[in-house]
N, C-alpha and C positions, 0 to 999 in steps of 0.2 A: 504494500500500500504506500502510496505516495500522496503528503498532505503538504498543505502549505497555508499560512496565516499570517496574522500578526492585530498588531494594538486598534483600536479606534479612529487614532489619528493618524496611523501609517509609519509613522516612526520608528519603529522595530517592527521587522520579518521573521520569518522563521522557516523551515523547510523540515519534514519528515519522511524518512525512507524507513521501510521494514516490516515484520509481520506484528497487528498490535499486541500489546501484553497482556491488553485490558482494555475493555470499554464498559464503563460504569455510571451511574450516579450514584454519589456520597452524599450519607446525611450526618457526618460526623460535626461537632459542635464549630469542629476549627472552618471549614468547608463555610457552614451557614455566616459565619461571623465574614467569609472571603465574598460570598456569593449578595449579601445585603437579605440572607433568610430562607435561598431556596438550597435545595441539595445541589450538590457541583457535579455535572454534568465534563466528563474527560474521558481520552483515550492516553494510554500511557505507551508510549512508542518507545524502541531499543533507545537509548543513548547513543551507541553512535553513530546510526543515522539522522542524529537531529544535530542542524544548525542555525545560529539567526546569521541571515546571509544581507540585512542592513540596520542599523542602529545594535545598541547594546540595552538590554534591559537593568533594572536597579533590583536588588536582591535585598529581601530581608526576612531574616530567622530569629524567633524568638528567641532567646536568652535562657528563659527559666524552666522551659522543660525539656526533660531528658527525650535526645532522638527529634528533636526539632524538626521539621521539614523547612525547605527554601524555598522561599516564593518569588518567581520571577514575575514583574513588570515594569510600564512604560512609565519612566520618570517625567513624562510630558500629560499623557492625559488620562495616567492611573490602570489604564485595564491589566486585569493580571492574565498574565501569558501559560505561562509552565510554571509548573513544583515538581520538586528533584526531594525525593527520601534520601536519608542516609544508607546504603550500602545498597541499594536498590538501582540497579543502570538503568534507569529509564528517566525519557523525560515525558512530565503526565501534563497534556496539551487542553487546556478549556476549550471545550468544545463549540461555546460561543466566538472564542476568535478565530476557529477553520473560515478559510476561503467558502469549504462550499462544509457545510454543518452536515445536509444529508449523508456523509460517507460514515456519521456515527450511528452506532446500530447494536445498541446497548445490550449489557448481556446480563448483568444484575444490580442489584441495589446494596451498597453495601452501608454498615455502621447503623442501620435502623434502631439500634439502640437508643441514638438521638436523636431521632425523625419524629419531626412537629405534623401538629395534627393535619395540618394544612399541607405538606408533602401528598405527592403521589407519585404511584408507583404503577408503572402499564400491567394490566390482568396478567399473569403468568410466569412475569419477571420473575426469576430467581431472587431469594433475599437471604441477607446473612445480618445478623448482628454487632460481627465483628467484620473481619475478612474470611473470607471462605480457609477452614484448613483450621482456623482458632476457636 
């Protein structure tokens, strides 16, 4: 699969090559706080076939908990791009800034542990609590 995106204002691009790792929506607490309350809709592509092929995104990792995740975005008009796990190669692409969104084609719902009332979930979807395997 071959994806390509970037920010809002055009300012960072990006490019993905590779077979996805995952295609999901999260309703984990961190996710809603990123997303303004919905579940975070992402495909998590190998690392290294992703690159931003114009502009550089701004990175920021919380501090105070253990195993932080990285959040990349555009220091111009805020949309967040990709999060990068620690020891995990992938980079996990929001699905709102693909070029073309239909190439996402969900496959489960994960972290419903903190999914608001107000979330949905497609009839059939797989759902896990945690991550599938925990």
């Amino acid at each position: 699969m071959r994806l390509e995106g970037g920010c809002y204002c055009g300012a960072v691009r990006y490019k993905a090559e590779g077979d996805p790792m995952m295609q999901a929506q999260c309703h984990c607490r961190e996710c809603q706080y990123i997303s303004g309350g919905a579940p975070n809709t992402f495909i998590a592509m190998p690392a290294a076939g992703f690159s931003y092929v114009s502009g550089q995104p701004k990175q920021f990792t919380r501090k105070d908990l253990e195993r932080a995740v990285t959040r990349e975005f555009c220091a111009e008009c805020g949309t967040h791009l990709v999060t990068k796990v620690p020891g995990l190669p992938a980079a996990i692409l929001k699905v709102g800034t693909l070029d073309e969104p239909k190439q996402f084609q969900p496959q489960m719902a994960i972290y419903t542990c903190d999914m608001q009332e107000f979330h949905a979930i497609p009839a059939g979807m797989k759902t896990f609590e945690k991550l599938p395997g925990h």
